[in-house]
NUVONU-240735 format. One line per field, with one value per residue (C-alpha): residue number from 0; residue in one letter; chain; x, y, z. Coordinates in Angstrom, 3 decimals. Each point is the difference from the previous one (the first is absolute). Example, Ala and Ser with C-alpha at 12.3 -4.5 7.8 and 13.67 -1.06 7.14 Angstrom:
<pts>
pos	c(0	1)
code	c(a	s)
unit	c(A	A)
X	c(12.300	1.370)
Y	c(-4.500	3.440)
Z	c(7.800	-0.660)
</pts>
This chain:
<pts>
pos	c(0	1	2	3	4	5	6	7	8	9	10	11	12	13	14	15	16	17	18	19	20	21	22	23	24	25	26	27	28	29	30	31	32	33	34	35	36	37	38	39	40	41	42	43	44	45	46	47	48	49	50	51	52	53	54	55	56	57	58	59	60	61	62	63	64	65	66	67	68	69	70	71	72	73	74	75	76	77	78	79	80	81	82	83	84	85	86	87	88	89	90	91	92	93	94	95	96	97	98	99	100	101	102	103	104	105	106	107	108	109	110	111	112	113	114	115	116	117	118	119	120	121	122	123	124	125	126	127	128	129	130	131	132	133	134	135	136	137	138	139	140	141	142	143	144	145	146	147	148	149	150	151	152	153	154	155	156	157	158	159	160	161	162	163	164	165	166	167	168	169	170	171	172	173	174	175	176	177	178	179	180	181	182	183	184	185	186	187	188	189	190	191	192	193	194	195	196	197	198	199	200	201	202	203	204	205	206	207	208	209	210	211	212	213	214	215	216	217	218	219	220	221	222	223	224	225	226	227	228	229	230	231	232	233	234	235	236	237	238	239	240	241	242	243	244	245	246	247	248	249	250	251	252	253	254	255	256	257	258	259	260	261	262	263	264	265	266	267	268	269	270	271	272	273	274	275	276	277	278	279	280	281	282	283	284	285	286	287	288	289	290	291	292	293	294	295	296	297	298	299	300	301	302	303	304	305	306	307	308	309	310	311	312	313	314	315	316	317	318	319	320	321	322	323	324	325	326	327	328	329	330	331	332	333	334	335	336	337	338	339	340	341	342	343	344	345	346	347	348	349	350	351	352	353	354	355	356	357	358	359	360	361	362	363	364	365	366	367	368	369	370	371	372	373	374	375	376	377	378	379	380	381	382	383	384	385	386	387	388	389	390	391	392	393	394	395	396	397	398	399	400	401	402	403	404	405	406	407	408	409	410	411	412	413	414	415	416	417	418	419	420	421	422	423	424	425	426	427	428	429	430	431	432	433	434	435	436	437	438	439	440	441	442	443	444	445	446	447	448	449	450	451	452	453	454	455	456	457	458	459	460	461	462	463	464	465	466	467	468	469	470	471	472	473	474	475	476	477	478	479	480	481	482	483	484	485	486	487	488	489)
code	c(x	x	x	x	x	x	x	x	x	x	x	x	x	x	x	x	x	x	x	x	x	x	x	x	x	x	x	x	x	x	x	x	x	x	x	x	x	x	x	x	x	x	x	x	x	x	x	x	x	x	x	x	x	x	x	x	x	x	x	x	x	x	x	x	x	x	x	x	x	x	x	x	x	x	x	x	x	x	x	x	x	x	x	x	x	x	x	x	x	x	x	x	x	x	x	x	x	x	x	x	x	x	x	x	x	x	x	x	x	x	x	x	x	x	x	x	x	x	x	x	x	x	x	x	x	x	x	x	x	x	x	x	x	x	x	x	x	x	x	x	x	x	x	x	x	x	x	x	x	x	x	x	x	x	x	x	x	x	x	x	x	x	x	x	x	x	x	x	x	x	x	x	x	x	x	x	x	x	x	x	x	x	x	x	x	x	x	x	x	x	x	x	x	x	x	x	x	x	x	x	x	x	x	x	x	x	x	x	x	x	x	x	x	x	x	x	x	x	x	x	x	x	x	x	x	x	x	x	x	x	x	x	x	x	x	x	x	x	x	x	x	x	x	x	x	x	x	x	x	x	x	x	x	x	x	x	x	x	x	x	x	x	x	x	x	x	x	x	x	x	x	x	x	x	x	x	x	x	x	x	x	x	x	x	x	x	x	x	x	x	x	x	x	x	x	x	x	x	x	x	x	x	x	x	x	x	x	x	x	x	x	x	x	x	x	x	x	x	x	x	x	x	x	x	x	x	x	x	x	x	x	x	x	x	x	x	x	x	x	x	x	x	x	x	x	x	x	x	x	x	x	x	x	x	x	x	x	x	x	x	x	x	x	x	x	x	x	x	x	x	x	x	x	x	x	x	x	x	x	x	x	x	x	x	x	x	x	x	x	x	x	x	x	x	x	x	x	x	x	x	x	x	x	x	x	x	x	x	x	x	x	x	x	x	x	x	x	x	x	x	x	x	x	x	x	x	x	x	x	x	x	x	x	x	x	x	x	x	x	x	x	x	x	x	x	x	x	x	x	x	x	x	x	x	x	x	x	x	x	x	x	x	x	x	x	x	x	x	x	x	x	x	x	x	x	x	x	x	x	x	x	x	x	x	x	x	x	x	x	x)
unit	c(A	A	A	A	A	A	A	A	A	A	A	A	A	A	A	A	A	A	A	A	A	A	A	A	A	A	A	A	A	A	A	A	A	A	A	A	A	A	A	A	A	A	A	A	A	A	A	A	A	A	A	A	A	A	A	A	A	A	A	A	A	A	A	A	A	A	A	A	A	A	A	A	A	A	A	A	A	A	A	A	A	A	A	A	A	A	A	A	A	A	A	A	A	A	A	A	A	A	A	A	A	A	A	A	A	A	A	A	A	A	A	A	A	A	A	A	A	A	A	A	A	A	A	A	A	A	A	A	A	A	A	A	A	A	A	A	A	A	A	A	A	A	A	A	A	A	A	A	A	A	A	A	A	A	A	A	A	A	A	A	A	A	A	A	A	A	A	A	A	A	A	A	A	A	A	A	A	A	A	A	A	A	A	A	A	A	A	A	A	A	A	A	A	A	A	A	A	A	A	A	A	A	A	A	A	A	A	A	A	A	A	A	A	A	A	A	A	A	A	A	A	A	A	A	A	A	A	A	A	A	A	A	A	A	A	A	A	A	A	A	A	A	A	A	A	A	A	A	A	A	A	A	A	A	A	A	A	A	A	A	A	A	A	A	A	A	A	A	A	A	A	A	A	A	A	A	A	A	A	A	A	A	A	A	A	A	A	A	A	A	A	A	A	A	A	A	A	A	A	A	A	A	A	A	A	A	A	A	A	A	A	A	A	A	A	A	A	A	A	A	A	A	A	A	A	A	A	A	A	A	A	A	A	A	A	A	A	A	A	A	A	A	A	A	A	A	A	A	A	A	A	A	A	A	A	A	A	A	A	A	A	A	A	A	A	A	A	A	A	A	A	A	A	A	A	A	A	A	A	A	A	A	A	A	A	A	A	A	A	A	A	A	A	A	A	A	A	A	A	A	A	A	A	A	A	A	A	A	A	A	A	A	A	A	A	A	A	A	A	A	A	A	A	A	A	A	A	A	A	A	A	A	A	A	A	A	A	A	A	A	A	A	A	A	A	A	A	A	A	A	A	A	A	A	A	A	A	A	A	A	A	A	A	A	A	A	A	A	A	A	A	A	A	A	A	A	A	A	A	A	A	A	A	A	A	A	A	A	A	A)
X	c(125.764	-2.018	-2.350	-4.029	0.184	2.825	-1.726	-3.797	2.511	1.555	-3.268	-1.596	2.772	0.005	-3.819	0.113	2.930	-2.265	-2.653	2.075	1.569	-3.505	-1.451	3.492	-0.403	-3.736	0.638	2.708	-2.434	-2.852	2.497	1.070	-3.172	-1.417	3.208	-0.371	-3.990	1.341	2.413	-1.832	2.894	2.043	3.634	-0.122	3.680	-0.015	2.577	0.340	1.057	-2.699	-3.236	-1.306	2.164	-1.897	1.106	-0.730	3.214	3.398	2.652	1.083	-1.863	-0.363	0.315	2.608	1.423	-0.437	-0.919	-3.617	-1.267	-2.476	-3.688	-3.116	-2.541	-3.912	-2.054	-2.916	-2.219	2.015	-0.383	-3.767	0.449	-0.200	3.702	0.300	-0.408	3.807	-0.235	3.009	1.059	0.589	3.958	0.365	-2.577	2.833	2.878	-1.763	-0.174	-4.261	-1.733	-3.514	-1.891	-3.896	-1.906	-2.021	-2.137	1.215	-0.101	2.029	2.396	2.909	2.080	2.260	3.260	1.455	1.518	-0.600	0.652	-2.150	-1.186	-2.287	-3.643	-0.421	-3.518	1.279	2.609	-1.154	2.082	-0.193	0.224	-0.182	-2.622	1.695	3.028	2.098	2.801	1.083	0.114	-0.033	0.348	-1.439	0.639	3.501	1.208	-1.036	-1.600	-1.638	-3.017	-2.809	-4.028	-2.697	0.300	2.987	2.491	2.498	0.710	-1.260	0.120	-0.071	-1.846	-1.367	-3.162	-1.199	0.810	-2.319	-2.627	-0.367	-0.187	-2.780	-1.750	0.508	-1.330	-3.075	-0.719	0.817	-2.801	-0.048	-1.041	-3.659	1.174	0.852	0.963	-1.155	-1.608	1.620	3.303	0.415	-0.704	2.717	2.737	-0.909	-0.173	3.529	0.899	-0.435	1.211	3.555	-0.626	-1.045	-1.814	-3.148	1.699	1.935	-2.759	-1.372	3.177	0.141	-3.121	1.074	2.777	-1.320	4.359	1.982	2.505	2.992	0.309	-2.421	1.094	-0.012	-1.584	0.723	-3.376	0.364	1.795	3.150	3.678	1.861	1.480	1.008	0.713	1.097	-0.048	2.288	0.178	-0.465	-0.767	-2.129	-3.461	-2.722	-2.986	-0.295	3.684	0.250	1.660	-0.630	-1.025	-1.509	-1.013	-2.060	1.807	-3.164	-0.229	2.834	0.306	2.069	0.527	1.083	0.839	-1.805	1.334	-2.924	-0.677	-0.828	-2.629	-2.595	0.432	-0.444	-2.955	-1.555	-0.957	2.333	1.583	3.864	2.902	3.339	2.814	3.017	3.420	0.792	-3.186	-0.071	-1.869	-2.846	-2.749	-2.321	-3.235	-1.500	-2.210	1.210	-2.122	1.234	1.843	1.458	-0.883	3.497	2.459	3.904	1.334	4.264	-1.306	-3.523	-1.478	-3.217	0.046	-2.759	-1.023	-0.589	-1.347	0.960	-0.601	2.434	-0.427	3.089	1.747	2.035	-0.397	2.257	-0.003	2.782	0.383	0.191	-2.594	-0.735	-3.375	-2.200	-3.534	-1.768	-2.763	-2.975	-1.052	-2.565	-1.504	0.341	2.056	1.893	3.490	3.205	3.459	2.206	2.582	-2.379	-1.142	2.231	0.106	0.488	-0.606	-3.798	-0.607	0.219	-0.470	-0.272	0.050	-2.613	0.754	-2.603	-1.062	2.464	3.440	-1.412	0.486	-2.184	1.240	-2.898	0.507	-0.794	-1.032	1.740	-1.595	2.025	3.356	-1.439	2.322	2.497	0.461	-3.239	-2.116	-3.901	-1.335	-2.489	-0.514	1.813	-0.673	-2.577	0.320	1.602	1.848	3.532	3.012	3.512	2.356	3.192	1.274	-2.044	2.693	0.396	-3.349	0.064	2.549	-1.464	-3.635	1.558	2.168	-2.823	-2.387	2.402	0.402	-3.856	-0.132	2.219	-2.161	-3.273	-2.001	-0.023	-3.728	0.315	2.199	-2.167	-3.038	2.403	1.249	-3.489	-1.602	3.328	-1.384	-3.460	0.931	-1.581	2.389	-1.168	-2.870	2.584	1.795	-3.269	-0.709	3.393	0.170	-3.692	0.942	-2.404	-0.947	-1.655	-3.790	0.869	0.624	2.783	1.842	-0.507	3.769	1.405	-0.420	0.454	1.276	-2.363	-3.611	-0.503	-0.464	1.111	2.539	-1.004	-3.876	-1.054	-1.940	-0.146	2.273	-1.759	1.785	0.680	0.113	2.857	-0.440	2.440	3.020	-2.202	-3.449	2.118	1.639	-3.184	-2.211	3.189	-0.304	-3.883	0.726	-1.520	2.740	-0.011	-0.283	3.872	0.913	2.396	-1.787	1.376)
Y	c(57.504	1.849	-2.123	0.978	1.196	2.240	2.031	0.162	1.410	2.812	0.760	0.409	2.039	2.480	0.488	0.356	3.125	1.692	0.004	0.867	3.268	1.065	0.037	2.400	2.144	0.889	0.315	2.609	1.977	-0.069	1.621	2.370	1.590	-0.392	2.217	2.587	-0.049	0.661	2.371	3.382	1.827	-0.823	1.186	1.928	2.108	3.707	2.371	2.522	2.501	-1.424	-0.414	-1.790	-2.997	-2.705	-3.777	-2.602	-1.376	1.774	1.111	3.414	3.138	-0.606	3.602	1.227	-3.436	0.840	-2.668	-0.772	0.971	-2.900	1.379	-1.292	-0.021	0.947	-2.353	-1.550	2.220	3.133	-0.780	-0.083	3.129	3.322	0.058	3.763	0.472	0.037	-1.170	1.092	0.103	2.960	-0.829	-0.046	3.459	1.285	-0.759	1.325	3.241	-0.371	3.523	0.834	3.367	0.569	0.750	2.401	2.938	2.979	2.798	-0.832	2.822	0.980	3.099	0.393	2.308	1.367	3.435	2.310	3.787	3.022	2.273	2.771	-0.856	0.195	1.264	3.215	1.312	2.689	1.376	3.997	0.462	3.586	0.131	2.820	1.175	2.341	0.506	-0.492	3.452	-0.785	-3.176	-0.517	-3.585	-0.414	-2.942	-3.762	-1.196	3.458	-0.739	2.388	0.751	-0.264	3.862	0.191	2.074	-2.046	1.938	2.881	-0.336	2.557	-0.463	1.488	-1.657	0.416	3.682	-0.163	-1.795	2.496	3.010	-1.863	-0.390	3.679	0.926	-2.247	1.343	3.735	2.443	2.274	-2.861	0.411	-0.638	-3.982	-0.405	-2.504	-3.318	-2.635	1.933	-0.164	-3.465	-0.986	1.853	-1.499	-3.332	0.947	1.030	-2.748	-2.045	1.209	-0.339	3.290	-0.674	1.896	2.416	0.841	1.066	2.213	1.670	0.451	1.832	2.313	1.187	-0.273	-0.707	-2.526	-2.614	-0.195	-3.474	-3.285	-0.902	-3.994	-1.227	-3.661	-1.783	-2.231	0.374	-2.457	-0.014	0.858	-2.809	0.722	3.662	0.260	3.656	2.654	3.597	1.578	-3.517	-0.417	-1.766	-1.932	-0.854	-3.194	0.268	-1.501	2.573	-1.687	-3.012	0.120	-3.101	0.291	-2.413	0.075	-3.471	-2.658	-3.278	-2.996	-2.244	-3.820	-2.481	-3.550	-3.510	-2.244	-2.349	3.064	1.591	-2.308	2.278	3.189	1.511	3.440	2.535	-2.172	1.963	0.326	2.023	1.290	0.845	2.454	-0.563	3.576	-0.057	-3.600	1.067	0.647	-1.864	1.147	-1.588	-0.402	-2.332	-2.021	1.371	-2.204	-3.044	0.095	-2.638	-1.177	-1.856	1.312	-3.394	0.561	0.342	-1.891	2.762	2.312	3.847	1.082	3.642	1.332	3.549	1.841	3.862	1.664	2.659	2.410	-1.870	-2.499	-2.569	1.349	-1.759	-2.163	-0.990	-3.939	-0.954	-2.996	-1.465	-2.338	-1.734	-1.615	-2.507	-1.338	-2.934	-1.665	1.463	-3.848	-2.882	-3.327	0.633	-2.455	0.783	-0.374	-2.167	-2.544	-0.773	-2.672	0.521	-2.935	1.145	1.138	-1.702	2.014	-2.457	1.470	-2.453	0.371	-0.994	-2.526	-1.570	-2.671	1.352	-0.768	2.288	-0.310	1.417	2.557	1.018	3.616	2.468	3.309	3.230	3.850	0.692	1.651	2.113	-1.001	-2.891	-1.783	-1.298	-0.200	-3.337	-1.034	-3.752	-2.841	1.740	0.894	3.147	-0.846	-3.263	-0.175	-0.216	-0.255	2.310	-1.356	-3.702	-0.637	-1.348	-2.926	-0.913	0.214	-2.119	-2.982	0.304	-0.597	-3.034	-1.747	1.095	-1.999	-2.570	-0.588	-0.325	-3.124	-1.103	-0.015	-2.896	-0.538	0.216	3.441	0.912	-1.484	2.372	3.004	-0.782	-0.238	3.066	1.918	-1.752	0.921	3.335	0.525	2.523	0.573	2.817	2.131	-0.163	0.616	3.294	1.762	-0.591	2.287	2.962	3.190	2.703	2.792	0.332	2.546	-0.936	2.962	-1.866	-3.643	-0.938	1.146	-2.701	-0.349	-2.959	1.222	1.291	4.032	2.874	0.972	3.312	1.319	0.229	-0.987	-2.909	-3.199	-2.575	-3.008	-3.760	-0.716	-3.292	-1.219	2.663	-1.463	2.885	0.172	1.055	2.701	1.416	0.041	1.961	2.430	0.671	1.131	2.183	3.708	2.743	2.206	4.116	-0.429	-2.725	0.882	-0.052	-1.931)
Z	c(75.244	2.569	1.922	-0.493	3.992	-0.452	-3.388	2.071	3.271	-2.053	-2.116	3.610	1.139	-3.073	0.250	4.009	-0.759	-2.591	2.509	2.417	-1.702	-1.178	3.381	0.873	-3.076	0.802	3.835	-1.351	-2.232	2.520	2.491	-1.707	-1.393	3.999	0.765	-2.999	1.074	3.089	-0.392	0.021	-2.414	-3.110	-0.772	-2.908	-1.319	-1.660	-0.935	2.219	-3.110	-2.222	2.633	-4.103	0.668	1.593	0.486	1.748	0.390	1.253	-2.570	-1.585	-1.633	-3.820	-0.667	2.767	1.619	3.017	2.777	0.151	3.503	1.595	0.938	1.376	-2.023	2.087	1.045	-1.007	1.867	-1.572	-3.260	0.768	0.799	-1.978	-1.487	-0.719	3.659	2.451	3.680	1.752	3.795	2.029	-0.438	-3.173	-0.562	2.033	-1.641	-3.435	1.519	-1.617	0.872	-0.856	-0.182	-0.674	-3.421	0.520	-1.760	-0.753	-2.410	-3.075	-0.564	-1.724	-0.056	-3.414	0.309	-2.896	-1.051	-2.292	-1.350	0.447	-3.065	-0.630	-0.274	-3.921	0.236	2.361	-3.035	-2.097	-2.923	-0.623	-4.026	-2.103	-2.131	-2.563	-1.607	2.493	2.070	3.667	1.532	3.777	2.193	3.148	0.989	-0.890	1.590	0.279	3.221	0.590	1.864	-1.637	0.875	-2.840	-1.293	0.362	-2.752	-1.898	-2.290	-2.525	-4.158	-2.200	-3.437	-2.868	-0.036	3.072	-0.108	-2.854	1.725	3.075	-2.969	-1.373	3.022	1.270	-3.411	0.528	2.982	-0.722	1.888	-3.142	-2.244	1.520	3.447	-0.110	-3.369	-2.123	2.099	-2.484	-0.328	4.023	0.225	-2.733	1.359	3.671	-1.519	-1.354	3.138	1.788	-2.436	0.831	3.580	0.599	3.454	0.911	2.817	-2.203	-3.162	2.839	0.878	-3.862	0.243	2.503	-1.232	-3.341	-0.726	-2.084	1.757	-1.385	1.467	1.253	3.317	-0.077	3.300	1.826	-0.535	3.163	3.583	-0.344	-1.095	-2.969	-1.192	-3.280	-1.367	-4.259	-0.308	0.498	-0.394	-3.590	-1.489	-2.552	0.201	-2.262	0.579	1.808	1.792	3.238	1.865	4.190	1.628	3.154	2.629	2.995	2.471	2.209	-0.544	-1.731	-1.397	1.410	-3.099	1.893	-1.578	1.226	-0.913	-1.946	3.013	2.342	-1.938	1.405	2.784	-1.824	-0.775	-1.224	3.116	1.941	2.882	-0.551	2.510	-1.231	2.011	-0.751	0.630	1.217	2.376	1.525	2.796	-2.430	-1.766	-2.999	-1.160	-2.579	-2.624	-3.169	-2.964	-2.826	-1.560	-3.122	-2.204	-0.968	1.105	-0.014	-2.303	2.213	3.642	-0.132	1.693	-0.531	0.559	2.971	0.082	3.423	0.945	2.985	1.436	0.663	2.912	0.352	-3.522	1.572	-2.270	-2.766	-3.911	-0.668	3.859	0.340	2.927	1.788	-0.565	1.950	-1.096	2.770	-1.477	1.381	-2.652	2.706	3.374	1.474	-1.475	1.007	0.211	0.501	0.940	-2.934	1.945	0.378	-3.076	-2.669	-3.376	-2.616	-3.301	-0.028	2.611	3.721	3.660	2.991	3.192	2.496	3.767	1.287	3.616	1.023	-1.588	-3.440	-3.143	-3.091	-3.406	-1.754	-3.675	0.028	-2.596	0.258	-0.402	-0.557	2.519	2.934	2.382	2.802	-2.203	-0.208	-2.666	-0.601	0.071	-1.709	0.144	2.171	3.758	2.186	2.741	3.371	-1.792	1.706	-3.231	0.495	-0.317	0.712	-0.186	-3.756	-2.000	2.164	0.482	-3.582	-0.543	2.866	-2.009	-3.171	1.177	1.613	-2.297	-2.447	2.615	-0.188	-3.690	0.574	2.259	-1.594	-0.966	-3.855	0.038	1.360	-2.322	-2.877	1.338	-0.278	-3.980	-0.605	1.430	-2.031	-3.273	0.687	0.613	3.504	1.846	3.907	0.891	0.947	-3.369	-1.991	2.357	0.067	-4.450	-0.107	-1.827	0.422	-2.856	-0.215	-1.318	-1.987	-3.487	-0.777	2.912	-0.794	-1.033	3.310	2.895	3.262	2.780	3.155	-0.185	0.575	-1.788	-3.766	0.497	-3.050	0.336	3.423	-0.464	1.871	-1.608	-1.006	-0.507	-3.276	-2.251	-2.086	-2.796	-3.473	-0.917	-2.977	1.801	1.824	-2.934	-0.849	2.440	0.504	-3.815	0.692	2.663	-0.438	-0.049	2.441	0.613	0.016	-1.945	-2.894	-3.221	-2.874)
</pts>
């Protein structure tokens, strides 16, 4: 039996040890949150394939297995700071090889190339048609491409009827028949006349010789080229028989063809040059004076007609040409190298260089392609900002990771505040201005809207914001619009 002394000794000792090893335990905890308050950074381990892949705690990749690479994570006075914002020393600028240009204003411009083919100006073709029975007695013009004056002879028909239309009119106007014949008989047979082309020179020959024609000489009605010839000699003619076809190459037209995303930049009275294979040393100008309505379903293209003079016919039909369009769409706009900006989706970021060796990422919205490879901006920058141009991708890549790394980091309250502004719908100020849509006043033009404020290209008229209008209400309105001088008509 154990004495009464011994059990109170080794009830003592047990209650002196579990003092004893509480005291140690709490000394161990206090010292190590002193040293993690302390310690101004935390070890945090990524993937260096998968920047995603965050752990606090070394081991492999989930998704690759590659070795998780140890970081530090920022400091309490960084994560005060703005996150989206990089600080990075001079070295390390360096070794990104991070350039920078200027935004600045300056006329947004574009110039489209494309090709097309040359043809004769359709309104400048006149066909030359008999308007009796008869027969091809003589030909003048008797080979394509001759180049001919208005007056000129192409060639001479004999007929019956208009053999009996000059003896009608040389009876009407017979000097023994009371000296001018019957009034209403001279005006029928010079109506008759003329109606077979019978020009007035030639009615006052008739009265001076007071003789019959065996033939009407067929004149060109308009300085040009033959371009199509269907008679020969002896053949046989009806009225209405196109017997020439003659073009006045004075002035041409350059059909081009332009691909659907350059006809922002192509507009009626636009100013257009052409240049010639056989003359490169050469350049001819000249305007773009329509655009067909319809789109080519193979190539995705839409046919431009240009109009051009052509001094000393040099620009021949069925030439290919080169064509150029230079566009002015604004006198004065933002514009953004095209190597600087990131696109993700709809989303484009462009990284603007800051005091200090820090780089802040701006969400931009992107206006038309500009030349020398710009683009129009029109929200996200302000003139004389600094953006990079070179060195992006990383500095990408670093704002994603720490922005990641600052998630982690967060206080749960803060993250609480930010699930409950998404439920409540509250999206920043920035958010709310770049999802304004703007439409024009006009109610013919409501169902068309725009993502920047100007002017409608249809009408004119300021464009005004606009509210969220249902599918429905659209359909609507559009169905009410008033047709048009050239609307098709049902």
């Amino acid at each position: 039996m154990i004495s009464k002394t011994r059990l109170i000794l080794y009830v003592g000792l047990l209650i002196l040890g579990g003092l004893i090893g509480a005291w140690l335990s709490f000394s161990f905890r206090a010292t190590s949150q002193t040293r993690e308050a302390a310690s101004p950074e935390k070890s945090l381990y990524v993937c260096g394939m998968h920047p995603q892949v965050i752990q606090d705690q070394p081991g492999n990749c989930p998704i690759c297995g590659m070795s998780l690479t140890p970081v530090r994570a920022p400091a309490q006075e960084t994560a005060r700071a703005e996150p989206a914002t990089l600080a990075l020393d001079p070295a390390t600028v360096q070794a990104m090889d991070i350039r920078t240009a200027v935004v600045k204003r300056e006329p947004l411009r574009r110039t489209i190339r494309t090709v097309g083919a040359i043809e004769y100006d359709q309104t400048a073709i006149t066909d030359v048609r008999t308007k009796f029975n008869g027969r091809i007695d003589k030909i003048y013009a008797s080979v394509l491409g001759q180049h001919v004056m208005q007056g000129d002879p192409l060639c001479e028909v004999y007929s019956e009827e208009f053999y009996g239309a000059q003896a009608q009119y040389l009876m009407a106007t017979d000097p023994n028949n009371g000296g001018h014949g019957d009034a209403s008989l001279k005006m029928t047979a010079m109506m008759k006349l003329s109606f077979f082309d019978f020009s007035d020179d030639q009615i006052v020959q008739l009265d001076k010789t007071r003789q019959t024609q065996r033939t009407l000489r067929v004149d060109a009605p308009q300085d040009g080229f033959v371009i199509e010839k269907a008679v020969v000699l002896g053949q046989l003619v009806e009225p209405g028989t196109k017997i020439y076809q003659i073009a006045d190459l004075g002035r041409v037209w350059v059909q081009a063809q332009a691909y659907e995303q350059d006809l922002a930049y192509i507009r009626l009275g636009q100013e257009a040059a052409v240049t010639l294979d056989y003359l490169p040393d050469r350049e001819f100008k000249g305007r773009v004076t329509y655009i067909y309505p319809n789109v080519d379903e193979k190539a995705r293209t839409v046919q431009v007609r240009m109009e051009f003079q052509n001094p000393g016919y040099l620009l021949k039909p069925g030439m290919f040409a080169t064509i150029r369009v230079a566009a002015e769409l604004e006198p004065s706009a933002l514009l953004a190298p095209d190597m600087a900006i990131l696109r993700s989706g709809e989303k484009a970021t462009v990284f603007v260089a800051l005091d200090g060796g820090r780089f802040e990422p701006r969400v931009v919205t992107l206006g038309p392609q500009a030349e020398n490879d710009t683009y129009q901006i029109l929200s996200g920058l302000k003139e004389g900002e600094r953006i990079v141009t070179s060195g992006q991708f990383m500095l990408d890549s670093e704002s994603q990771l720490r922005e990641a790394i600052a998630k982690m980091s967060r206080p749960k309250s803060y993250a609480a505040v930010t699930s409950a502004e998404m439920m409540n719908h509250s999206p920043p100020q920035e958010c709310l201005s770049a999802s304004v849509k703007y439409v024009c006043p006009m109610p013919e033009h409501i169902s068309i809207r725009y993502e920047h404020p100007g002017k409608c290209p249809i009408c004119g008229m300021d464009l005004v914001p606009a509210g969220p209008v249902p599918p429905g209400k659209i359909a609507e309105e559009s169905g009410r619009q008033p047709r048009g001088g050239n609307d098709p008509q049902p």
